[in-house]
N, C-alpha and C positions, 0 to 999 in steps of 0.2 A: 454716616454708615449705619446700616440698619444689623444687628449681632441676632442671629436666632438661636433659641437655645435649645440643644438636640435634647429631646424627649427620650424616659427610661423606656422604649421598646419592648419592654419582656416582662414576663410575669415568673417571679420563682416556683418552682415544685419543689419544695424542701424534703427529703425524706431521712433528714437527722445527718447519718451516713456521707450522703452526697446531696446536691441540689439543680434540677435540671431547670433550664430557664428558656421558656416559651417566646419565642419568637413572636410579637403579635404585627406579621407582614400580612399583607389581603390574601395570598394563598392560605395562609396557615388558619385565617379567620374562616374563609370556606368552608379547608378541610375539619375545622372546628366542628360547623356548624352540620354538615355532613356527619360527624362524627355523634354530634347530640341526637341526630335522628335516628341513628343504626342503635344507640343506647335505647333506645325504645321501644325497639324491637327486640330487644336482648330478652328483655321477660317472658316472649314468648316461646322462646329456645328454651330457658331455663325454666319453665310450666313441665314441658315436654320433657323432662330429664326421669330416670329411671329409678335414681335411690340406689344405683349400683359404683364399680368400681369405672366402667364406660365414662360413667361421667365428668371425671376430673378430667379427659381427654379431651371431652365437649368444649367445661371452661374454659381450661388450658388453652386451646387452640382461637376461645372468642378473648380472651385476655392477651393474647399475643397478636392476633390480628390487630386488635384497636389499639396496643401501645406503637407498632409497628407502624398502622398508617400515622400516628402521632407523631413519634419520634421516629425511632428506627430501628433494627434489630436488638445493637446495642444496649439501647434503652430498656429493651424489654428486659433481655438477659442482666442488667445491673437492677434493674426492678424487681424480676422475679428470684434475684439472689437477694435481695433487702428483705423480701418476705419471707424467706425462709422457705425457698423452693413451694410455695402453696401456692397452687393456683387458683384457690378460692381469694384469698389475701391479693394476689395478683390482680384479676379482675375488679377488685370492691377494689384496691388503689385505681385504676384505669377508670372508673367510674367517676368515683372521686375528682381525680384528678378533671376530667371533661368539665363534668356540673362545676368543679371550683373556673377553671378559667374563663367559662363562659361567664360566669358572675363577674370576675375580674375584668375580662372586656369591656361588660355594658357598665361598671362603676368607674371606670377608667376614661371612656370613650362616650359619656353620656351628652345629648345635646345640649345642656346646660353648657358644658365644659367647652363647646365649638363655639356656642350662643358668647358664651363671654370676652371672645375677639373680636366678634361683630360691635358689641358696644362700646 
């Protein structure tokens, strides 16, 4: 009988409070990777900002967008109540959060770690 041993699937987001845990299914890697590209273009929204009160609306709405396509409404709103309603804090966790699991994927999922069933 051959016993496989089911793999921890998920990556924690700890935020003290609560801790949401990442799915690493092949959608979720996409929408991942998807998601690393639109962070790159965030800089140049945020170049483009005023210095005024307008802007926290900007953030707001680019911090809710990418926790949303992330996780889900929910998420957002348990996130942007953890920061203390700031949606600067908002945003710079959703950043955060992106850059860390993509690092947890490829340290996680690296070929060495395939290569080593093959031998």
């Amino acid at each position: 009988m051959v016993v496989i041993k089911k793999f921890e699937n998920t990556i924690p987001v700890d935020f003290g409070e609560f801790e949401l845990r990442f799915v690493i299914s092949d959608e979720n890697i996409a929408k991942l990777a998807g998601l690393e590209k639109e962070i790159n273009g965030i800089k140049e929204q945020l170049d483009g900002l005023k210095g005024d009160i307008k802007d926290l609306e900007i953030i707001y709405n680019l911090g809710k967008d990418l926790w949303v396509k992330l996780f889900d409404d929910e998420v957002f709103e348990k996130v942007y109540e953890a920061c203390d309603k700031s949606a600067i804090s908002t945003l710079v966790a959703i950043i955060q959060t992106i850059k860390g699991l993509g690092d947890g994927i490829q340290d996680n999922y690296s070929q060495d770690k395939f290569l080593k069933y093959l031998n």
